[in-house]
DRENDO-1510 file (C-alpha; in Angstrom, 1 decimal, always signed):
<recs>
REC; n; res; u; v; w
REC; 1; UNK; -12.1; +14.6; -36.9 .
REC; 2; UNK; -8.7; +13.2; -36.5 .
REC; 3; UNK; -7.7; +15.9; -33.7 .
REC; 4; UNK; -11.0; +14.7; -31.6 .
REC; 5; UNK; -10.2; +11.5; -31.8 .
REC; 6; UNK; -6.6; +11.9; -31.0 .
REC; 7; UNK; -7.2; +14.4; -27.7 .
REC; 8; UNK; -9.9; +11.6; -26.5 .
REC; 9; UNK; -7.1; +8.9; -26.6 .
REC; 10; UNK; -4.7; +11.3; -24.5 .
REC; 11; UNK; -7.0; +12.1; -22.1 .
REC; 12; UNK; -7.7; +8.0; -22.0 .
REC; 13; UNK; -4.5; +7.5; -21.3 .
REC; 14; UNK; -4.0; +10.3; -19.0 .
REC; 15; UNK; -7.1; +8.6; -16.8 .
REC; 16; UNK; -5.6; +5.3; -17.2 .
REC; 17; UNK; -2.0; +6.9; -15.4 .
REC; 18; UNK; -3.8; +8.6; -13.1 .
REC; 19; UNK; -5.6; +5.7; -12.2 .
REC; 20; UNK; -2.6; +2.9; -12.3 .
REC; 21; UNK; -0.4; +5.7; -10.2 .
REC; 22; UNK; -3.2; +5.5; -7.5 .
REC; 23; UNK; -3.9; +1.9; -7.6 .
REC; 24; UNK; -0.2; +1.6; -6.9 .
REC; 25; UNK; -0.1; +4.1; -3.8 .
REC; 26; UNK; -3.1; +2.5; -2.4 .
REC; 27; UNK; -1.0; -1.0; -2.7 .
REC; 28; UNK; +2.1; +0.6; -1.4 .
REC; 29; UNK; -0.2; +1.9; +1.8 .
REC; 30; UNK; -1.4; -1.0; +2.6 .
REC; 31; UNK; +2.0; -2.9; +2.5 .
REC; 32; UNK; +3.3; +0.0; +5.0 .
REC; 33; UNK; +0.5; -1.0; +6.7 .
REC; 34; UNK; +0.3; -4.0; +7.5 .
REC; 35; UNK; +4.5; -4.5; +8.0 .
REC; 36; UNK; +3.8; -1.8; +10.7 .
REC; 37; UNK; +1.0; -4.0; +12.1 .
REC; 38; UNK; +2.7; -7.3; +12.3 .
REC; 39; UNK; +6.1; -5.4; +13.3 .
REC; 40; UNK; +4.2; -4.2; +16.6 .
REC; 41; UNK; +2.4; -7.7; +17.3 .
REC; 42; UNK; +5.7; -9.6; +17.1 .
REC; 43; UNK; +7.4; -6.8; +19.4 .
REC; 44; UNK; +4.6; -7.3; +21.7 .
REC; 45; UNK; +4.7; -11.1; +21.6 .
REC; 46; UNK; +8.2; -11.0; +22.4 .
REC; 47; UNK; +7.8; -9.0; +25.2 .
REC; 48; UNK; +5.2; -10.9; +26.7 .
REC; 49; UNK; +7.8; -14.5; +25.7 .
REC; 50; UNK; +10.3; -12.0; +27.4 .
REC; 51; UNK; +8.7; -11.7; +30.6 .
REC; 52; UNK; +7.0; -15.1; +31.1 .
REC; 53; UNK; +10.7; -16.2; +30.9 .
REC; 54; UNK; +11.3; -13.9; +33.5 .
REC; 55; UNK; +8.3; -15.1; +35.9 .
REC; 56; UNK; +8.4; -18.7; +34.9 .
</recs>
């Protein structure tokens, strides 16, 4: 009896690592992201400043 319960709490806890260690790659991913994203549209913006300065 004590063996069952004891493998059902280390599989529990194996789930629950498995589980945190993929909530916190999906939260890393989406940081990467979205720094990528709003790196690009402030090159882009500056660019576009850039050459309105150039025009202007």
């Amino acid at each position: 009896m004590e063996k069952e319960n004891l493998e059902n709490l280390n599989k529990n806890d194996c789930l629950a690592l498995t589980i945190r260690k993929e909530h916190r790659l999906i939260v890393a991913n989406k940081a990467v992201k979205r720094t990528i994203i709003i790196s690009v549209k402030t090159i882009l913006a500056a660019i576009c400043l850039t050459l309105l300065n150039i025009f202007v």
